[in-house]
C-alpha positions as CSV (number, residue, x, y, z in Angstrom):
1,X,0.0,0.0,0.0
2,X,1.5,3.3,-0.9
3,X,-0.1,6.3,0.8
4,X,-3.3,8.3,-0.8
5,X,-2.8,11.6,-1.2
6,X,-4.5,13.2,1.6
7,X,-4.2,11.0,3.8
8,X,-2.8,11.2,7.6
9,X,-0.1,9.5,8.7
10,X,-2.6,8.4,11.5
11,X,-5.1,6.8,9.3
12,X,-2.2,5.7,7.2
13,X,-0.8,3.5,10.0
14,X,-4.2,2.3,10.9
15,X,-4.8,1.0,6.7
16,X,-1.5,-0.5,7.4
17,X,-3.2,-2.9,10.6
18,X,-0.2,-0.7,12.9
19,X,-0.6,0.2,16.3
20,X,1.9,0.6,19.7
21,X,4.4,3.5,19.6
22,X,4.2,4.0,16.1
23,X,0.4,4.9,15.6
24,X,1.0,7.6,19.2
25,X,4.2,9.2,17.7
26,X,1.6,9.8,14.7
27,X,-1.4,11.0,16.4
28,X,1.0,13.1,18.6
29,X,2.3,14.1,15.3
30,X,5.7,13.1,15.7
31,X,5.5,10.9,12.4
32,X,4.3,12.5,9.6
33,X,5.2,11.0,6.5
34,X,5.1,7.1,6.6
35,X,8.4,5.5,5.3
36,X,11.0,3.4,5.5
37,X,13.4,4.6,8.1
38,X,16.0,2.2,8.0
39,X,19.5,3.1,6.2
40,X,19.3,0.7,3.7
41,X,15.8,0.2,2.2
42,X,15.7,-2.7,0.0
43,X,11.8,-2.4,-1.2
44,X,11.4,-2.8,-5.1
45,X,9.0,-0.4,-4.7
46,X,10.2,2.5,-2.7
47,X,10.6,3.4,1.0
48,X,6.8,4.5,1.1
49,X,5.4,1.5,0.1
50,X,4.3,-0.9,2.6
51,X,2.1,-4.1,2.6
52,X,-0.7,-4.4,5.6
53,X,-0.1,-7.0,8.6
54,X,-2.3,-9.8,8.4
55,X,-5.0,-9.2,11.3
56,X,-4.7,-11.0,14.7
57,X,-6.3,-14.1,14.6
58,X,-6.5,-17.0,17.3
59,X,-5.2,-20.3,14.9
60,X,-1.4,-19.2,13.4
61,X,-2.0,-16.8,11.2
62,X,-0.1,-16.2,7.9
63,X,3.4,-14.4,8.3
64,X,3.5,-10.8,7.8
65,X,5.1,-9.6,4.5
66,X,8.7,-8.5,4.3
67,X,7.4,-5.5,3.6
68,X,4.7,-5.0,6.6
69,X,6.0,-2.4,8.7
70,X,7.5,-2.7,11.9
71,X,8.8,-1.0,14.5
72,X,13.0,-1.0,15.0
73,X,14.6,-0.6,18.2
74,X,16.6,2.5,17.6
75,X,19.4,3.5,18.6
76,X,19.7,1.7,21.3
77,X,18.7,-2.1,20.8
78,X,16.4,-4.4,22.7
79,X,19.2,-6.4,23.3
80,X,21.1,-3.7,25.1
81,X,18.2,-2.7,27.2
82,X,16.5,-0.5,24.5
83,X,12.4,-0.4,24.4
84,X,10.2,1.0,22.0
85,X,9.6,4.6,23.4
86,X,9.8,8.2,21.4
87,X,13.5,8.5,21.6
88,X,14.3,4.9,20.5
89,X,12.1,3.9,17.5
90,X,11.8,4.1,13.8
91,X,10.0,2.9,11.9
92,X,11.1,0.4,8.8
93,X,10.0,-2.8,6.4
94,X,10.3,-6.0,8.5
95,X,13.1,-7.5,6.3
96,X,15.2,-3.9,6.2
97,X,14.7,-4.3,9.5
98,X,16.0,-7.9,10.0
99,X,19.1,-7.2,7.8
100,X,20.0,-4.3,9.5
101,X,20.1,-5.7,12.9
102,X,22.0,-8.8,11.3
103,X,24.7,-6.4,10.2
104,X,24.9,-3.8,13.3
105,X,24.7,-7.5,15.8
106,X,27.7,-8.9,13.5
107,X,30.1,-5.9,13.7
108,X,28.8,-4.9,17.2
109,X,29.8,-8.5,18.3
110,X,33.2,-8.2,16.4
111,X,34.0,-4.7,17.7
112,X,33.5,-6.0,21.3
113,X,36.4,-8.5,21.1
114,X,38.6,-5.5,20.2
115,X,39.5,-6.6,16.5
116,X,40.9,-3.9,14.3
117,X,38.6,-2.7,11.3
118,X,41.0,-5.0,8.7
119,X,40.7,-8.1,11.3
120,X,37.1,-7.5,10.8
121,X,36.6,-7.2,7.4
122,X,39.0,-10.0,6.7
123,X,37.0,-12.4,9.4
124,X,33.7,-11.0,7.4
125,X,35.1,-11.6,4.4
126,X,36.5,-15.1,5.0
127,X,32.7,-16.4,6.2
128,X,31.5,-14.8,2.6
129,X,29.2,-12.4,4.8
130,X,27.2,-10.0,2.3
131,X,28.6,-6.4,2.2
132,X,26.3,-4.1,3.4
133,X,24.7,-2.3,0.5
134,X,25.7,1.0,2.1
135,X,29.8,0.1,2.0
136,X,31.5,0.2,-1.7
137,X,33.4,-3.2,-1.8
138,X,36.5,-2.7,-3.5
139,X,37.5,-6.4,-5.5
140,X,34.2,-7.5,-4.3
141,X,35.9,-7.6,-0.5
142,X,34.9,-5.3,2.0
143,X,37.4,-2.6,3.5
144,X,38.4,-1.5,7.0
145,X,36.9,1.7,6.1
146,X,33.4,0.8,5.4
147,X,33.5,-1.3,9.1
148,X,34.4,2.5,10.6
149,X,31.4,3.6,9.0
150,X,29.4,0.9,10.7
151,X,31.2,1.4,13.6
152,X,30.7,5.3,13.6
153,X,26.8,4.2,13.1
154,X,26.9,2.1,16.0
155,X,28.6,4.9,18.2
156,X,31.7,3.0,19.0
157,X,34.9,4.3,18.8
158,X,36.5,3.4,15.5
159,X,40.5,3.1,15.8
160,X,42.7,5.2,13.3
161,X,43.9,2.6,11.5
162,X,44.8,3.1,7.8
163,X,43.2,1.4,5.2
């Protein structure tokens, strides 16, 4: 569903089956134009497009689209003791969502054991983990500097060292 013209970004959310943080940071007008937040959106179809969630139901019910919005921990994540309040959401499609917090998990991990960025990229690049679509690849193999862009993004410390 992309948005009608005319539309709010209340009643947008509420065509889109959305509720929780997301629908009050609209009606308190804190969202106003319903897109893809995420850094990387990966929708064929834009950053504004966005398929409804399937509606509750009591048997399993089918899964939501990769394209249903959801709501993304942001900037701090669940997993580090963020919740879903007005200073730590956004709002994204599920799977930008998913790969996102795959990538930020993978170098957050990596960065805690105090590897440099090359160690990094040459332990991504040895598993054959996907380059983020936001980091050139030089050679197809990703560089120290796009791992101090992630780690810039993740507010850690990024050491000095040269590419």
């Amino acid at each position: 569903m992309t948005a009608a013209a005319g539309t709010s970004a209340v009643e947008q959310l509420e065509a889109l089956g959305v509720g929780g943080i997301l629908w009050q940071l609209a009606k308190d007008g804190q969202i106003v134009d319903i897109r893809c937040e995420m850094p990387q959106c990966y929708c064929h179809r834009g950053r504004r497009h966005f398929d409804p969630r399937p509606p509750p139901s009591p048997s399993p019910s089918p899964s939501p689209s990769p394209w249903s919005p959801t709501a993304d921990h942001y900037p701090r994540l669940k997993k580090h003791g963020g919740h879903l309040t007005p200073d730590n959401v956004r709002l994204g499609h599920k799977l930008c969502n998913q790969l996102d917090y795959t990538w930020r998990t993978q170098i957050n991990a990596l960065l805690g054991k105090k590897m440099s960025l090359d160690a990094i990229a040459a332990h991504l690049n040895a598993k054959k983990v996907p380059n983020d679509p936001r980091h050139e690849p030089v050679d197809g193999f990703l560089r120290s500097k796009g791992i101090r862009f992630v780690g810039a993004a993740l507010g850690r410390q990024a050491d000095a060292h040269p590419d």
